[in-house]
Short mmCIF file of the C-alpha atoms (twelve columns), coordinates in Angstrom:
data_MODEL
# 
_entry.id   MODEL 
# 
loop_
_atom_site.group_PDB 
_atom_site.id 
_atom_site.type_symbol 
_atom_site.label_atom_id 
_atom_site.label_alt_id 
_atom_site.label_comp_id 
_atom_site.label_asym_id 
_atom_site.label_seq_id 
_atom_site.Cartn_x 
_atom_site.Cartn_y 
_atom_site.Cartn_z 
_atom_site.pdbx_PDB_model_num 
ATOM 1   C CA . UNK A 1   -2.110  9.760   8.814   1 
ATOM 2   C CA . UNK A 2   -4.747  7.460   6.800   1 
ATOM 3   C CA . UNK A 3   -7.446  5.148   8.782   1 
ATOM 4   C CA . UNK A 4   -7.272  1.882   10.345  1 
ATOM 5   C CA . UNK A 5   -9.479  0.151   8.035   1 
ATOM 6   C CA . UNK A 6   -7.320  -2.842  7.353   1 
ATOM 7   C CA . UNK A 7   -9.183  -5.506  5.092   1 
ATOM 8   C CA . UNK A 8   -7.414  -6.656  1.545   1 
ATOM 9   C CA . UNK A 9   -3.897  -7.429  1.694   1 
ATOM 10  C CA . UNK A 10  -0.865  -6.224  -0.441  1 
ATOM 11  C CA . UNK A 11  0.365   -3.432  0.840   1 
ATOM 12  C CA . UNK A 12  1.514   -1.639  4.593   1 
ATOM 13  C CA . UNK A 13  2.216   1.843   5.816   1 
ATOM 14  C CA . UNK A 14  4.281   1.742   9.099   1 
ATOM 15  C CA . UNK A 15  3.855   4.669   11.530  1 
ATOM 16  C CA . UNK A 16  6.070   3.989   14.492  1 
ATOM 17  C CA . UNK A 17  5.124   5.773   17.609  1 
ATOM 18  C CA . UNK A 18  1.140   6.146   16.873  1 
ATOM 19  C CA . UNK A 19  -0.490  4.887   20.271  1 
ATOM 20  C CA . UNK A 20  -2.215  1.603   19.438  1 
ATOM 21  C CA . UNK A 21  -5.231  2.133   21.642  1 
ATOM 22  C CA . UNK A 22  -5.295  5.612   20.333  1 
ATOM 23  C CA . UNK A 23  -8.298  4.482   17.780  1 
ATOM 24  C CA . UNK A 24  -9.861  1.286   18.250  1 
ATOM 25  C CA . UNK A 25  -9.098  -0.640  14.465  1 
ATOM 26  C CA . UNK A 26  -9.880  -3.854  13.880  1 
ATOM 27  C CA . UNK A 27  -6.039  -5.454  14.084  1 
ATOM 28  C CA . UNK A 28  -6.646  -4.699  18.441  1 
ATOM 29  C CA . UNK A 29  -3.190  -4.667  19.672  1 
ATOM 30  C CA . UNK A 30  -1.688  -4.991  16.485  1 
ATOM 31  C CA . UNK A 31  -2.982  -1.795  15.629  1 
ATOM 32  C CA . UNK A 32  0.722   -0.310  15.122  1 
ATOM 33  C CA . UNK A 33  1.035   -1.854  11.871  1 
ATOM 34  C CA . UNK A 34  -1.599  -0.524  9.108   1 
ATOM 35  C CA . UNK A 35  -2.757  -0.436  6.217   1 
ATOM 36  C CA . UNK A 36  -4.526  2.806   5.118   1 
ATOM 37  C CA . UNK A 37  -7.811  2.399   3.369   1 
ATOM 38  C CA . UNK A 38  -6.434  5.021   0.837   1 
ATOM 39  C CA . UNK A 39  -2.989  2.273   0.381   1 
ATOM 40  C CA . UNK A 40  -5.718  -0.572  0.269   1 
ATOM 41  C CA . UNK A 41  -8.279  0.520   -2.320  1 
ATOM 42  C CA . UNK A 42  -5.273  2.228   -4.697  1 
ATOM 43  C CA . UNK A 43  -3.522  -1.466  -4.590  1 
ATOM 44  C CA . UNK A 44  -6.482  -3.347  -5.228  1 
ATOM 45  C CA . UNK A 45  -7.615  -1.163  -7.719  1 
ATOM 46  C CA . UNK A 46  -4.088  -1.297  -9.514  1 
ATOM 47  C CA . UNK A 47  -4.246  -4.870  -9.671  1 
ATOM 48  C CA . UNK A 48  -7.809  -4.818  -11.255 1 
ATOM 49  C CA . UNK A 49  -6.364  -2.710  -13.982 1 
ATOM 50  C CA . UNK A 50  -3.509  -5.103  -13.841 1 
ATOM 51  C CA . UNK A 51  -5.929  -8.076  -14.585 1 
ATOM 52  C CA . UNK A 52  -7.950  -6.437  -17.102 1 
ATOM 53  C CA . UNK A 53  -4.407  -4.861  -19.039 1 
ATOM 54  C CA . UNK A 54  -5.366  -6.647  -22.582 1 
ATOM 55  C CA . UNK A 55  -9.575  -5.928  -22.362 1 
ATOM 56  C CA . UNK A 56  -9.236  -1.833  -22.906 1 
ATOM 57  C CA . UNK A 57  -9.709  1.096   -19.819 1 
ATOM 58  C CA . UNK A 58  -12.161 0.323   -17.099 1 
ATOM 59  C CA . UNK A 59  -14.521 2.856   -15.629 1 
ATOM 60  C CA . UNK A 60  -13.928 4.123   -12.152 1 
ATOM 61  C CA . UNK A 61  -17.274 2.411   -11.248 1 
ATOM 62  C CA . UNK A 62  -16.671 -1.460  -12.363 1 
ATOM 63  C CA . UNK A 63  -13.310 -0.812  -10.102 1 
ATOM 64  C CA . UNK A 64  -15.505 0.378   -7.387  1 
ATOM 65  C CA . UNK A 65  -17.999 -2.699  -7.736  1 
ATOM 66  C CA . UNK A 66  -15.416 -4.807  -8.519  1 
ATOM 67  C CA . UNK A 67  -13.433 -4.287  -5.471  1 
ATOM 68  C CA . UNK A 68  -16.150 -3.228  -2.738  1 
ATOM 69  C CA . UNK A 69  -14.639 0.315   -2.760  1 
ATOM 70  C CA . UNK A 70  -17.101 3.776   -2.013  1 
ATOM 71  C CA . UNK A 71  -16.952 5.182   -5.779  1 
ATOM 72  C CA . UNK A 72  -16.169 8.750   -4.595  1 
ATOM 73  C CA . UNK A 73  -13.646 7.572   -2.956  1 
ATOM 74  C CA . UNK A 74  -12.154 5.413   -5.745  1 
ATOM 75  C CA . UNK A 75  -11.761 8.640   -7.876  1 
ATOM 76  C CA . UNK A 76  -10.027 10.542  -5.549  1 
ATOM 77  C CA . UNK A 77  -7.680  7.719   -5.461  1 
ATOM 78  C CA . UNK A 78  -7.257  7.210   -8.929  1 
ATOM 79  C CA . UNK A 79  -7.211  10.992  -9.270  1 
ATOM 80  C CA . UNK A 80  -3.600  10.885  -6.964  1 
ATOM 81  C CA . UNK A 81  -2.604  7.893   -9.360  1 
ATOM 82  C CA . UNK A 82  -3.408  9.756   -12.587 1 
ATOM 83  C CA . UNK A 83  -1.046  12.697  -11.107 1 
ATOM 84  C CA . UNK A 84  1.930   9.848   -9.881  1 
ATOM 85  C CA . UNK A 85  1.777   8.721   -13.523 1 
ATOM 86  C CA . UNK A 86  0.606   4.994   -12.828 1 
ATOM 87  C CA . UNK A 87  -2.560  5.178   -14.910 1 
ATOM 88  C CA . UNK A 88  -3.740  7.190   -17.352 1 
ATOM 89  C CA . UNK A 89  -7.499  7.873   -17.859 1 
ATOM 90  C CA . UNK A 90  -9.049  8.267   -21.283 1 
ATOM 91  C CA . UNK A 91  -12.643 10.121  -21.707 1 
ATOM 92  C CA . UNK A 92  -15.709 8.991   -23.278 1 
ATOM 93  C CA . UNK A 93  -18.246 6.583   -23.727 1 
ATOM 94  C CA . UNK A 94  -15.423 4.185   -24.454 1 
ATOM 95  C CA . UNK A 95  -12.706 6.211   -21.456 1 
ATOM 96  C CA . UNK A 96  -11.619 5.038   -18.397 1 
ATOM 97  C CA . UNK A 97  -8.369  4.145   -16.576 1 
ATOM 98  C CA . UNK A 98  -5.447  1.533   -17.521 1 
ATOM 99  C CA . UNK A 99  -2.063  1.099   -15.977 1 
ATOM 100 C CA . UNK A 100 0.554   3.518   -17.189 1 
ATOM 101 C CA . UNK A 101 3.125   0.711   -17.558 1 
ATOM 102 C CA . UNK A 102 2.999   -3.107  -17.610 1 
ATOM 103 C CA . UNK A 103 1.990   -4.481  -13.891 1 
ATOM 104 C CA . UNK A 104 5.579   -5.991  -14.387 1 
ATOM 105 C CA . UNK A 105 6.991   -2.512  -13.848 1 
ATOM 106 C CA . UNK A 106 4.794   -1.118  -11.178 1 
ATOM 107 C CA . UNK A 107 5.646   -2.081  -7.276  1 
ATOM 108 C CA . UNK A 108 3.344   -2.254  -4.810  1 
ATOM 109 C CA . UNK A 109 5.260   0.650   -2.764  1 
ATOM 110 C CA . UNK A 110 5.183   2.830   -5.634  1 
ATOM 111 C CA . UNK A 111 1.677   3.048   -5.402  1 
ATOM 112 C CA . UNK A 112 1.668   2.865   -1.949  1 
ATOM 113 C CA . UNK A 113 3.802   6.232   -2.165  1 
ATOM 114 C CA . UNK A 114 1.655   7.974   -4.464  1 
ATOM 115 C CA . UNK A 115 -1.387  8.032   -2.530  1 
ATOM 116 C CA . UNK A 116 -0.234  7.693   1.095   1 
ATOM 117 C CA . UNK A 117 3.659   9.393   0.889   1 
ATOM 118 C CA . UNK A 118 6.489   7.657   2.595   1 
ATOM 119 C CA . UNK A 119 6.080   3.962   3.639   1 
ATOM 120 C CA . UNK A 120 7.355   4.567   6.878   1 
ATOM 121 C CA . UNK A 121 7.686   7.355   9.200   1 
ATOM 122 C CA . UNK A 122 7.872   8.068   12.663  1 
ATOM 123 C CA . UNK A 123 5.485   10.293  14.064  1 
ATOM 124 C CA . UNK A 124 4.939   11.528  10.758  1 
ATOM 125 C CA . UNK A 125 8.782   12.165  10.196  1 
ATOM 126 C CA . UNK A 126 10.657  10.533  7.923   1 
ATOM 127 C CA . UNK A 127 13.127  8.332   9.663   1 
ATOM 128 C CA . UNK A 128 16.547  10.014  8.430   1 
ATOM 129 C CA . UNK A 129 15.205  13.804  10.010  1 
ATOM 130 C CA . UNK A 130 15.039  12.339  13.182  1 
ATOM 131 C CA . UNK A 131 17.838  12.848  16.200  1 
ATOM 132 C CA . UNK A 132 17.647  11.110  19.451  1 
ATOM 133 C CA . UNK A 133 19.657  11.204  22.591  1 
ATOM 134 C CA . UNK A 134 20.754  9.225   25.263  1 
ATOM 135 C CA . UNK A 135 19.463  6.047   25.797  1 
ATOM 136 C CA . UNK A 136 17.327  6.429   22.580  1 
ATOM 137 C CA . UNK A 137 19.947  6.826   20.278  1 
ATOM 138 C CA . UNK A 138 20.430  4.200   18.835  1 
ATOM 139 C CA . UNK A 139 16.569  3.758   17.999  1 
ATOM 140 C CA . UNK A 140 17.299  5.916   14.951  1 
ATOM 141 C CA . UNK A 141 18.971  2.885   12.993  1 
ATOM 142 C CA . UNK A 142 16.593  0.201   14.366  1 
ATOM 143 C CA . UNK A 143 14.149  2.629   12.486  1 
ATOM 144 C CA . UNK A 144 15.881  2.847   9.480   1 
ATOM 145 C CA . UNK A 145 16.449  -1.091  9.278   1 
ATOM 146 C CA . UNK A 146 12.439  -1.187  9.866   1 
ATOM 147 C CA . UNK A 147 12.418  1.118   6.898   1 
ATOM 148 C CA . UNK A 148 14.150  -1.008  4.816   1 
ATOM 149 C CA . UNK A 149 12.520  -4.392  5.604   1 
ATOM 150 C CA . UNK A 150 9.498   -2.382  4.401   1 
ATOM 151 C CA . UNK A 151 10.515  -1.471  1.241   1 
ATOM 152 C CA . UNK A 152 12.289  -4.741  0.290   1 
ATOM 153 C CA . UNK A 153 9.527   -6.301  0.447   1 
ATOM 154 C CA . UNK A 154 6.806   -3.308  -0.672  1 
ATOM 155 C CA . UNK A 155 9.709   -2.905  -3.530  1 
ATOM 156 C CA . UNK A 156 10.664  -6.445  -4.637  1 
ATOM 157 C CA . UNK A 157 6.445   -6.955  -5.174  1 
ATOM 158 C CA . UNK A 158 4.894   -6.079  -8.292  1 
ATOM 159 C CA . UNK A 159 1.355   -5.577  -9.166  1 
ATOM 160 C CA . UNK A 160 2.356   -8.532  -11.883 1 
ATOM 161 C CA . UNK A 161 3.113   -10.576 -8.690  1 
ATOM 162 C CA . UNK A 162 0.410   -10.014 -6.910  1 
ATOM 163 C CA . UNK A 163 -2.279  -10.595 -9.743  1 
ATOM 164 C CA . UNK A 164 -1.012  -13.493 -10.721 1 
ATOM 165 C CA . UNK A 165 -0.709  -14.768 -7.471  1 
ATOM 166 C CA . UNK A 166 2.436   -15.205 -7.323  1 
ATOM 167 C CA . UNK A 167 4.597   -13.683 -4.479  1 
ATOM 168 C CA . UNK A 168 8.596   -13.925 -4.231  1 
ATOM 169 C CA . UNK A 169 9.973   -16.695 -2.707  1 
ATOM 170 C CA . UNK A 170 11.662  -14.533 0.029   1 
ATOM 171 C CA . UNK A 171 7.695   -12.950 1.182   1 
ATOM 172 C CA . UNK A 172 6.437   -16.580 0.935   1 
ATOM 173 C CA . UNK A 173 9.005   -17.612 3.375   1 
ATOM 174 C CA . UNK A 174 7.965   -14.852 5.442   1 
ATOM 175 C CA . UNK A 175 4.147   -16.300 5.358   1 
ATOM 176 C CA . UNK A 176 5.575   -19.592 6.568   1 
ATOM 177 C CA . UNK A 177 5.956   -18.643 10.204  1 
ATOM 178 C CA . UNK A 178 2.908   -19.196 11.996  1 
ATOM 179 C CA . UNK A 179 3.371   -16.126 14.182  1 
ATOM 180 C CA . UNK A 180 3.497   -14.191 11.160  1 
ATOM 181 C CA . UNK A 181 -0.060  -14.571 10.968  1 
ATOM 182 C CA . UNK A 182 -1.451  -13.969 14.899  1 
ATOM 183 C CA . UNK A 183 -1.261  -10.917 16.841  1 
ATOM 184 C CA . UNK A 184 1.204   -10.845 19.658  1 
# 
């Protein structure tokens, strides 16, 4: 379900129920929460087509040295995004790959979704497909409320947003707590 490697920020994939201590990652006990290298280097890619919109396609390698991402696996990447229709790749001397539609129009969870799949699931389930009993029952809608925190937020943020640095008000505020920022 992805990798640990958690280093740019911009954009999350929740897996509930993945033992922290499974795979040491670099968050420690935070480790619930990640963001897959594949989520991380398709987002930061996106927003350096997003910066460079107006100066023509850009070729797979100035993302990759632009960004600090492995090349090979940059194409894959933009391969999956080609395919999900956010960017469109043009051959040639002159080729490369631009955003598919203005950054304005582009969330951060849809390209979240088209490399990594849902934003959240539970032990690799989506949330809805999921039946508990018991005393557990009523974990099913704290999931689905956990679900849609994410993609309120994934959602409401465009690459447009992010590039330009500058985040809604409502994520901000969320950035204001200083817990928000150490791990518990």
């Amino acid at each position: 379900m992805g990798c640990l490697a958690v280093r740019g920020a911009g954009a999350c994939r929740v897996v509930v129920g993945w033992p922290p201590r499974a795979r040491p990652g670099p968050l420690g006990d935070n480790a619930g929460m990640r963001i897959s290298a594949r989520a991380d280097y398709a987002v930061r890619a996106a927003l350096q087509l997003a910066h460079a919109r107006d100066g023509g396609p850009l070729k797979a390698e100035a993302i990759a040295d632009a960004q600090d991402i492995p090349h090979k696996f940059l194409e894959g990447i933009l391969n999956d995004m080609r395919r999900g229709g956010l960017v469109l790749s043009q051959r040639g001397g002159k080729g490369g790959y631009r955003l598919a539609k203005a950054p304005e129009e582009i969330s951060i969870a849809d390209v979240i979704r088209v490399v990594d799949g849902p934003l959240v699931s539970v032990r690799g389930v989506r949330p809805p497909e999921l039946s508990y009993s018991g005393p557990a029952e009523s974990l099913l809608p704290l999931w689905i409320a956990l679900r849609a925190n994410v993609r309120q937020i994934l959602d409401g943020v465009s690459l447009a947003d992010v590039a330009s640095a500058e985040l809604p008000g409502e994520v901000l505020a969320l950035t204001r707590d200083p817990a928000s920022w150490t791990n518990p």
